[in-house]
N, C-alpha and C positions, 0 to 999 in steps of 0.2 A: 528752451531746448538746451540739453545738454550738450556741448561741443564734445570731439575725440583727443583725446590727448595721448602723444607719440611717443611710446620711451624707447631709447636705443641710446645703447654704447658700443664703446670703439670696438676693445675687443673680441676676436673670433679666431678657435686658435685652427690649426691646420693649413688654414689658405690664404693666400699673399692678397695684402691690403693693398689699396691702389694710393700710387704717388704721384708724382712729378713727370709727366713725360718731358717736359722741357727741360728738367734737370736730374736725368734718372740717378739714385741712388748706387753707384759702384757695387754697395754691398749685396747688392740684392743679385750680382752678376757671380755664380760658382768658379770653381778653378777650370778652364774652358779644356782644359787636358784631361778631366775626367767625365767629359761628357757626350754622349753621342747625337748623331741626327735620332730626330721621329720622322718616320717617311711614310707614305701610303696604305705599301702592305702592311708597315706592322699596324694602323690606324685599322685595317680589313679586320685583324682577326683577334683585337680587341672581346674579352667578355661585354659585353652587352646588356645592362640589368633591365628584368620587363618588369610585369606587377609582383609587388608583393604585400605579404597577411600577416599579422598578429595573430598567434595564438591566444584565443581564450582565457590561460592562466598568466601571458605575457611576459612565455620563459621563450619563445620559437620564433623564430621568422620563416617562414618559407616564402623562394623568388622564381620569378621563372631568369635565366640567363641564354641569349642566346650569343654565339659565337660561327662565324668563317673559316672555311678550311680553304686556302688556297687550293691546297693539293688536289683535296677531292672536286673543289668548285661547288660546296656544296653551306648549307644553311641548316643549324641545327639549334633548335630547343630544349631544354631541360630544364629538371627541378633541381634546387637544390635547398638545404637546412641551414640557418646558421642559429647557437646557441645566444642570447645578448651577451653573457657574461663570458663570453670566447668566439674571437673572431675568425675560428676554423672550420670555414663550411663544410658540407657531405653532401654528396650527391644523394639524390632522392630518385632521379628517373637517368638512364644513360643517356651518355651524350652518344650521338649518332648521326652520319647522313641524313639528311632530312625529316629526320625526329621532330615534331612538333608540341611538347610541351607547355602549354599558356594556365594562365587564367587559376593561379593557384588560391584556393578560398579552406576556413579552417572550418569542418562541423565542429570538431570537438578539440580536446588537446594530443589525439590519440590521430584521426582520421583528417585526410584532407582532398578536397573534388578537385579538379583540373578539366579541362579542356585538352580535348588530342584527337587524333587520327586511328593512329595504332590500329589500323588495319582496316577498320569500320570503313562503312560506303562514305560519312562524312564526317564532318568535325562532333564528337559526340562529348559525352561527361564520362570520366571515369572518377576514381577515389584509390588512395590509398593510404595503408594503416603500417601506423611509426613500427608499432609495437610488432607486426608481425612480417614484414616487408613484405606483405601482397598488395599487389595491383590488381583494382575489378574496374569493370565494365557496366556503368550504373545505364546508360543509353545507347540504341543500338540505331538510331533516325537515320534516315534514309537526304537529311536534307540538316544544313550546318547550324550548330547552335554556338550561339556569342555571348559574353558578356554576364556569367554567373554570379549570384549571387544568392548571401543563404541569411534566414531567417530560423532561429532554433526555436523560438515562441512558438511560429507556425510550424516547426518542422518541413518547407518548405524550399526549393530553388527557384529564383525567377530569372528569367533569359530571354533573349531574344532571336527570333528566326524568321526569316525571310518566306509566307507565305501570299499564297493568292487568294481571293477572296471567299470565304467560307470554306477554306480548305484547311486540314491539318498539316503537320509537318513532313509525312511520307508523302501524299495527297500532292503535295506541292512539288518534292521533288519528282514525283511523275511528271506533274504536267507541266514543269520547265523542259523534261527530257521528250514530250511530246511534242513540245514548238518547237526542240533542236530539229527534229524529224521531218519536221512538215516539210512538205518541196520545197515551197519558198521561204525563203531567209526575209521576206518585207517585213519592216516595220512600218505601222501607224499611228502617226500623234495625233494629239489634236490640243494641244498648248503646249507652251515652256513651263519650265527648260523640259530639250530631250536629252542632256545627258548631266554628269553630276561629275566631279574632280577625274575622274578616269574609266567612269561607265555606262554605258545609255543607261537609259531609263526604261522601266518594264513592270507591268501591272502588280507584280508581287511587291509587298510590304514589309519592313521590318515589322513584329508585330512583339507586342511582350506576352511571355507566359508562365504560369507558375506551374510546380509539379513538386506532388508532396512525397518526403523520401524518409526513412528512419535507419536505424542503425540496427544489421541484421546480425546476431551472432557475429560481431565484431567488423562487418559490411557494408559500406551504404548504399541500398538499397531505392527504386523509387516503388511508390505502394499506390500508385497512381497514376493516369493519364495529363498531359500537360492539359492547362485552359490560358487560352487565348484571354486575358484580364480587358482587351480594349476591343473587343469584337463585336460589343453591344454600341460604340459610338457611330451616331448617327454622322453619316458623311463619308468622304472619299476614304478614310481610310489614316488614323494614325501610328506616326512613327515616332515609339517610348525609346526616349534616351535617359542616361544616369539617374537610373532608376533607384529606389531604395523601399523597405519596407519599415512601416513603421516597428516601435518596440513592443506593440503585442502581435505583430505579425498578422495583423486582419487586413491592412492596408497597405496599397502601396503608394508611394508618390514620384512623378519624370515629368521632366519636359518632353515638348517634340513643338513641330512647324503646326501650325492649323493650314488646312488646304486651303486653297486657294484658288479662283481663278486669276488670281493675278500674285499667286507667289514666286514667280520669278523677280519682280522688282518691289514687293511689298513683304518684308521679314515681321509678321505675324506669327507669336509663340506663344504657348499657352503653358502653366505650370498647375500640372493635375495631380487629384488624389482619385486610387479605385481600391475597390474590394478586392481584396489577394483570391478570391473566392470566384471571380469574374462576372457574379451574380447582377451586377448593374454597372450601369454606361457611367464612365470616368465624368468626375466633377470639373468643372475648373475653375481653378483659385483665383487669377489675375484675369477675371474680367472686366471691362470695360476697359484693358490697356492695347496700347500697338507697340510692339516692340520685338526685339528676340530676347530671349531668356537664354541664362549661362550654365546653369549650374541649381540644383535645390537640394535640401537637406530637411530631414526631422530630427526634433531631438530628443533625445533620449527618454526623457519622462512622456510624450508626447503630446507635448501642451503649444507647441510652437513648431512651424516649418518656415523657411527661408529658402530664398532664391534669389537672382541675379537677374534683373529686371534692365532692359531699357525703354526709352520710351519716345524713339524716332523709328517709325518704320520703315523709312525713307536710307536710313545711316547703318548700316549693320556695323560700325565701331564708333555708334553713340556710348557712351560712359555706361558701364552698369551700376546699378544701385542695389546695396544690399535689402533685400522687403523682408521682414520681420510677417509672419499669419500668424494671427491668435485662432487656434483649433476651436474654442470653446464658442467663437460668440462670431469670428468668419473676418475679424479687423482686419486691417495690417497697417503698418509703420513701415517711414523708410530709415534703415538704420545706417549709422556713422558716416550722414548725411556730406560731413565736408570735406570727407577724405578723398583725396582729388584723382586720383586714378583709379581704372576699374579693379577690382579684386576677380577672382576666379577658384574654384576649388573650395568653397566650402562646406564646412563641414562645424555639430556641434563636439564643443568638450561635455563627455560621461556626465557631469555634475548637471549640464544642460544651463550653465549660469557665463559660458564664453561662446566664441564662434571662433575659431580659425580663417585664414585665406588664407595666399598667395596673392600679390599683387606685384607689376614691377614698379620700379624709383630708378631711377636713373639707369648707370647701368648693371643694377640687381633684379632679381626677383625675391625677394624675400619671404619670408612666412610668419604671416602675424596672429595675436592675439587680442580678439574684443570681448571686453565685459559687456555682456547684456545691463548692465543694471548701469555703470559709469559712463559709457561706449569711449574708454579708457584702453588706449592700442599699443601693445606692446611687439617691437618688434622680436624675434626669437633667434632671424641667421641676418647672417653679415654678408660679406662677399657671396656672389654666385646665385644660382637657380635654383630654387627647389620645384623638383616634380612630381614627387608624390608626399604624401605623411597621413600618419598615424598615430592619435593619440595613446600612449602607454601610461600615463594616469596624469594627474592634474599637477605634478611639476617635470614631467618629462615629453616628449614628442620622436618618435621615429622618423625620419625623413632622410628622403632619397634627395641628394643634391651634388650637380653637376658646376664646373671652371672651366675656365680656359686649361688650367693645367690639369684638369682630371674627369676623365667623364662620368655619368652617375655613380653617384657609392650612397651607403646605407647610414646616416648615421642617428645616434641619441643626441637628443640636446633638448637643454633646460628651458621651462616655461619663464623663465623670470626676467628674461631680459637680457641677461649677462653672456649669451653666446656662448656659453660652456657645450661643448663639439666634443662627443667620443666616438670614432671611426668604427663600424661595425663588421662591414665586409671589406676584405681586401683581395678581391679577385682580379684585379687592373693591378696590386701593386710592383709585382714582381717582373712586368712585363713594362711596364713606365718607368723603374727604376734606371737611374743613369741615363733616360734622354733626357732631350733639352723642352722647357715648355713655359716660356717666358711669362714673367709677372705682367699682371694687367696694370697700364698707368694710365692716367687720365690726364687729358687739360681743358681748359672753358673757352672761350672765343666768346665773341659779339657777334651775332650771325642776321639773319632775316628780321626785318622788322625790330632792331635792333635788341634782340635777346640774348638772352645767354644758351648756347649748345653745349652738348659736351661731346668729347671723342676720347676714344680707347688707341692704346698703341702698344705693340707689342715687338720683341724686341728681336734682332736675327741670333742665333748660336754663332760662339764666338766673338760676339758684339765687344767691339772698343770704341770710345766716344774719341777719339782720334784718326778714325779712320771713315770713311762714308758708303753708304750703303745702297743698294736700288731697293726702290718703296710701292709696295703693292696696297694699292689705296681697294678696299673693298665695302661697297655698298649695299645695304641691306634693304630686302624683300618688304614686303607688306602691304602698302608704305606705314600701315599702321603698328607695325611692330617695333621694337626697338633691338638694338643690339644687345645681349644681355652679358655678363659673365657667364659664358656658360659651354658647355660641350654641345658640337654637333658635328658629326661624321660627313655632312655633303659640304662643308663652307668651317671646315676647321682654321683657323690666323696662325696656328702652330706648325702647318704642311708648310705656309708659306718664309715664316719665320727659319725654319729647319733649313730651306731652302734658299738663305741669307740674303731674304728682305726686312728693311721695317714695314710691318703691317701696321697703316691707322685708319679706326675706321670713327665715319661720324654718325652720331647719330639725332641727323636732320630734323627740323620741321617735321609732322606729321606722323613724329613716335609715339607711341602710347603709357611712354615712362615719365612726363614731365606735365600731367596734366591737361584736361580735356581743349583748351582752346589751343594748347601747342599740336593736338592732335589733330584740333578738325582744321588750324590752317594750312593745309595741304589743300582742303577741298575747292578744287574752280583751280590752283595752282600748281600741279604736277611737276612743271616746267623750272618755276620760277623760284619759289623760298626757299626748296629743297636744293636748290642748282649753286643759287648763292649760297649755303650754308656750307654744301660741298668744297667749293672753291676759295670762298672765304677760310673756314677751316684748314686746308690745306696751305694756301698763302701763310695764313698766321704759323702753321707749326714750319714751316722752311723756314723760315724769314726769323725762327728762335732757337733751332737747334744748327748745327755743324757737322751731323753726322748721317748724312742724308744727298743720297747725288741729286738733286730736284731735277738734271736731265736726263735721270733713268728713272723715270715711273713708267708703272703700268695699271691699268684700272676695270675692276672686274665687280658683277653684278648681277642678282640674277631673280626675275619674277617681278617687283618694282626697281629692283636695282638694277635689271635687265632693262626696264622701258630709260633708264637714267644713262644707263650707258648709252642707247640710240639717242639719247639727250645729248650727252655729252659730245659725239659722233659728229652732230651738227654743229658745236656752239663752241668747241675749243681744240686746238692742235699738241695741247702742252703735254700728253701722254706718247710713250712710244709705241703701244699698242694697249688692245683693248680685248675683255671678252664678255658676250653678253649669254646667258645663259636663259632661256624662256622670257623675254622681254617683252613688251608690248612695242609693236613699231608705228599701228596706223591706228589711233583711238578709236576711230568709227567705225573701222571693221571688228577691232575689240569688242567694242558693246554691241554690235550685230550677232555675234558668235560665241561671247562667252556665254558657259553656265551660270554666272552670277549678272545679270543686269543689270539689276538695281545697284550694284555696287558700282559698276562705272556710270552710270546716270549721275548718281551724285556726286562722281571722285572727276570724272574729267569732263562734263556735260551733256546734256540729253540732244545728240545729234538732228533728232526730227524740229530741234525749235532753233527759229536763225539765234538765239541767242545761247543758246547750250550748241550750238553746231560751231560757233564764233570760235566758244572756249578749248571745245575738243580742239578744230584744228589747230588754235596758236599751240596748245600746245601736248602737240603729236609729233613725236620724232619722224615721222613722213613727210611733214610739211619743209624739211631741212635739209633731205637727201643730196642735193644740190651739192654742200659745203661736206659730207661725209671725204675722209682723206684718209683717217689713220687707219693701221694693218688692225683688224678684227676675225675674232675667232666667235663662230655661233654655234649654239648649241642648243636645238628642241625639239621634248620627246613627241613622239607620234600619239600618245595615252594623253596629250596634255588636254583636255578639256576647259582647263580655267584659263590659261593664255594661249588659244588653239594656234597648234602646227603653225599653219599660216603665218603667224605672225613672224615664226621665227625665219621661215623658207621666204619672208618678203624682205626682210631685211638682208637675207645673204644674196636675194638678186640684186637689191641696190647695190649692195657691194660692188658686186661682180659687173652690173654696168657700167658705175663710176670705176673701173680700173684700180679697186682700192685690196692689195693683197690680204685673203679672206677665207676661210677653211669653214667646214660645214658638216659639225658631228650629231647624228642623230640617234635614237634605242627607238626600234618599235615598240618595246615591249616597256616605257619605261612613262611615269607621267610628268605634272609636275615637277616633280623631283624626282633625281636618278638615287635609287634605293638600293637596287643589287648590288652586291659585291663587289661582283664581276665588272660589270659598269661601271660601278664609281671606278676600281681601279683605273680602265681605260677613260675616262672621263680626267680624273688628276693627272694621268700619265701627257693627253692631250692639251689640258690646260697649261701644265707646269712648262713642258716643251715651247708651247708658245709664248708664254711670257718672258722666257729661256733665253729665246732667240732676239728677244728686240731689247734687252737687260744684258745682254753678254751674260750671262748665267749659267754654266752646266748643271740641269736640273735630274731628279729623278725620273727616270722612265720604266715603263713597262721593257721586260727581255723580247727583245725582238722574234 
């Protein structure tokens, strides 16, 4: 077997390398007289980059961008152009009140489809042409289509829409609007789950479909009826995700779930090929495995498909592997077998002779390069997160990559290894210019089981290493995720920073950056290696720096770092306050009630056996209510389906019996994650105030 071999160098130019948090670098600290807070709102109305496409001759990019209007309260979509060789975009579609622009794809180098509203009864296709500035109207459905994609071999779109069985797409939106009608509102199940991250569940299907379209007198047109490609499959009914067509466009290939009577705690996934033509019932590739699948690709010559394979069905953040199918003869290989983390995102290079990923490493996500022929890995970024990419030929790559100091941007950068970064859009820049958005540092500790962790620290505005600071310790979600370099609008370290904390955060036991057994020791131990990791970590960075008040912290967390904080609740008094945001508080009502089962079956233990009921309760932040003392602020939506309402409304009663001062903000309208606007505002506004108050802090607030 050939081994992987990892090349990477240091530098990467545009974004701050990580250092020393124990002995931060002066230089790296601006002249503090020219620099402002980053605060909330302006975080609200931030550009926003969504998908975006290569042009054909790989002069074009078109993105969708969405942006925040305080003013109006309102959410808006658009297209817009940028040239590579000038980083001065045009708008393509207006920007407007609740415009919804998405889903931008290239027919040609002239025409491009999109996704929208624009008056239609639902989300339909439209197109428009560079050359002439018309906008048309390619679908007029009665019922929403998602998720376009085009194929020029076939002259072809394939999409996805939520039908009911043996129904079309008009067909369907009748007769969803015929059960809103009915007298009664009952629902009937008759298995798990009945609902899914923030929606029940109901007989209609994601279902994939193609519809053949051409270019009319400079128009695109479709010159055909869609077909349902998986409506020949025998069984309850599959749902095609990341889907793709092959390079003569007769074929398509996506993953989805295979049904199940017992797919709520069994992650059984299949990775299919069908006829683009719908003519016969989808194949599937990975048979005889159990597992969920990630991700598939064909390539280009179409001699070979790949996907993301695991193979516990019991673990939905079992390790994936990349599988190699040979088209011609049905094999498959598992490829760059000992690369130790999962990858995600890929995709072949045009020559069909590498593979691309995404995978994270500590705290990056980076984007690599594999030689099919060596399986010879070359890393491509440096700092930070890449979210989406696009090959533009075999020495360069487009990619969208977010920091701590910058949320997504667009840039070029070289296949070779060398990190060479040229910025492509600059739609954030003029609006980040002059605040503050501190470098990311790092240090290592000795943590659980005597390993090495690492944690991120980030630094307040104004910062002098002579003076001390109150320390907003934030714990992260998953628990299989890790922290990454990277932007995100609900759990930004920069609100907190702006608002002159040191932010550090660690990234425990049971993250998915440092190798499958650091990941799956979490599992049976919720409580324990993660608890120590936290507290250890934090000991060792007081106990090395001097500019740190250790008797003003506060400690916040939310989804796993929400069940850590009712952890922490129970098991230590050293914070002055705390907030938990969607937590888990009582493990056994969790796995009664969440949408995922099988994920808590094996993450805190199978309640119905005395020995997985053992595990849950030692460790369930319920079983400790008893010792809860510190002031706690909750916060969970009523949409939450993965860690239901409950959880959080159990936890603010303990509160409020033990006498422990306690506040209780809830969005009906909002789920796991609070996403509007509007809401995050009042959400930061709520958080900051609290932390505020037990830190002596005057924080940012919403205007009364």
């Amino acid at each position: 077997m050939i081994l992987p071999k990892i090349i990477s160098t240091l530098s990467f130019l545009g974004v701050l390398v990580a250092g020393d948090a124990l002995k931060p670098d002066q230089n790296i600290f601006p002249d503090w007289s020219t620099v402002k807070q980053f605060t909330p709102d302006q975080q609200a109305e931030l550009n926003r980059l969504g998908s975006f496409d290569v042009s054909p001759n790989k002069k074009n990019i078109v993105f969708s961008q969405s942006k925040y209007s305080i003013k109006d309260n309102a959410f808006s979509r658009s297209l817009k152009l940028v040239t590579l060789n000038n980083s001065t975009s045009i708008d393509l579609t207006e920007y407007g009140p609740d415009n919804s622009d998405s889903n931008p794809i290239w027919i040609n180098d002239d025409v491009i489809a999109f996704l929208s509203v624009r008056g239609s009864p639902a989300q339909n296709i439209f197109a428009l042409s560079l050359s002439s500035n018309a906008i048309t109207q390619v679908t007029n459905y009665t019922n929403d289509i998602s998720g376009i994609v085009y194929s020029s071999a076939a002259n072809m779109i394939a999409f996805t829409s939520s039908v009911y069985p043996g129904m079309g797409l008009d067909e369907s939106a009748a007769e969803r609007d015929r059960i809103a009608n009915l007298p009664s509102s009952g629902v009937i199940y008759e298995q798990i789950p009945v609902s899914f991250w923030d929606t029940w569940m109901t007989p209609d299907k994601a279902q994939l479909f193609t519809m053949p379209v051409d270019i009319v007198k400079g128009n695109l047109q479709k010159t055909g009826e869609p077909v349902n490609v998986v409506d020949k499959y025998k069984g309850k009914g599959l749902e095609p995700s990341n889907y793709n067509f092959s390079p003569d466009g007769k074929s398509l290939v996506f993953i989805c779930q295979i049904p199940s009577t017992k797919i709520a705690w069994l992650e059984i996934d299949g990775a299919y090929s069908t006829l683009a033509d719908g003519s016969a019932a989808p194949t599937q590739l990975n048979t005889g495995v159990e597992g969920e699948v990630d991700g598939i690709a064909i390539s280009p010559d179409g001699t070979k498909i790949a996907w993301l394979q695991q193979f516990d069905p019991k673990n939905t953040n079992a390790q994936d592997r990349v599988i190699l199918y040979n088209v011609a003869d049905g094999t498959n290989s598992t490829f760059i077998s000992d690369f130790i983390n999962s990858p995600s995102m890929i995709k072949f290079s045009a020559d069909s002779k590498s593979l691309y990923f995404v995978a994270p490493v500590e705290k990056d996500e980076p984007l690599y390069k594999a030689d099919l022929a060596t399986q010879q890995i070359t890393r491509l970024t440096g700092d930070g997160t890449v979210s989406n990419f696009i090959e533009l030929s075999s020495s360069q790559v487009v990619v969208s990559l977010n920091t701590f100091q910058h949320p997504d941007t667009i840039y070029t950068i070289s296949t070779d290894g060398k990190k060479t970064m040229t910025q492509v859009t600059v739609e954030n820049d003029s609006l980040l210019n002059g605040l503050w958005f501190s470098p990311t540092d790092t240090f290592w500790f000795t943590g659980a089981m005597n390993q090495s962790v690492q944690a991120l620290v980030l630094y307040p505005i104004g910062f002098d290493m002579t003076k001390k600071y109150p320390l907003a310790f934030i714990i992260h979600g998953g628990p299989h995720s890790s922290w990454n370099d990277g932007w995100t609008y609900r759990w930004n370290g920069n609100i907190y920073t702006n608002q002159g904390y040191v932010v550090v955060i660690i990234n425990f036991h049971g993250g998915n950056a440092y190798g499958q057994p650091f990941s799956d020791s979490i599992l049976g131990n919720w409580g324990t290696h993660p608890y120590y990791d936290l507290m250890t970590g934090l000991d060792y960075f007081l106990a090395n720096v001097d500019y740190v008040d250790e008797k003003n912290t506060v400690a916040l967390g939310a989804s796993y770092g929400g069940y850590m904080i009712n952890w922490i609740q129970g098991h230590t008094t050293r914070f002055n306050a705390l907030v938990m945001h969607d937590g888990i508080f009582d493990n056994i009502g969790m796995t009664y009630s969440t949408d995922i089962l099988g994920f808590s079956m094996i993450e805190t233990g199978i309640p119905w056996t005395p020995e997985g009921r053992a595990v849950s309760l030692f460790n369930s932040p319920e079983s400790y209510v008893a010792n809860w003392c510190t002031p706690m602020y909750v916060i969970h939506s009523q949409r939450d389906y993965r860690v239901p309402f409950s959880q959080g409304l159990s936890a603010f009663t303990a509160l409020q019996v033990m006498g422990v001062p306690s506040k209780f903000l809830t969005f009906p309208d909002e789920n796991h994650w609070v996403l509007k606007p509007g809401n995050s505002l009042k959400w930061h506004s709520e958080v900051l105030g609290w932390i505020g108050k037990y830190t002596n802090v005057t924080t940012w607030s919403l205007p009364s």
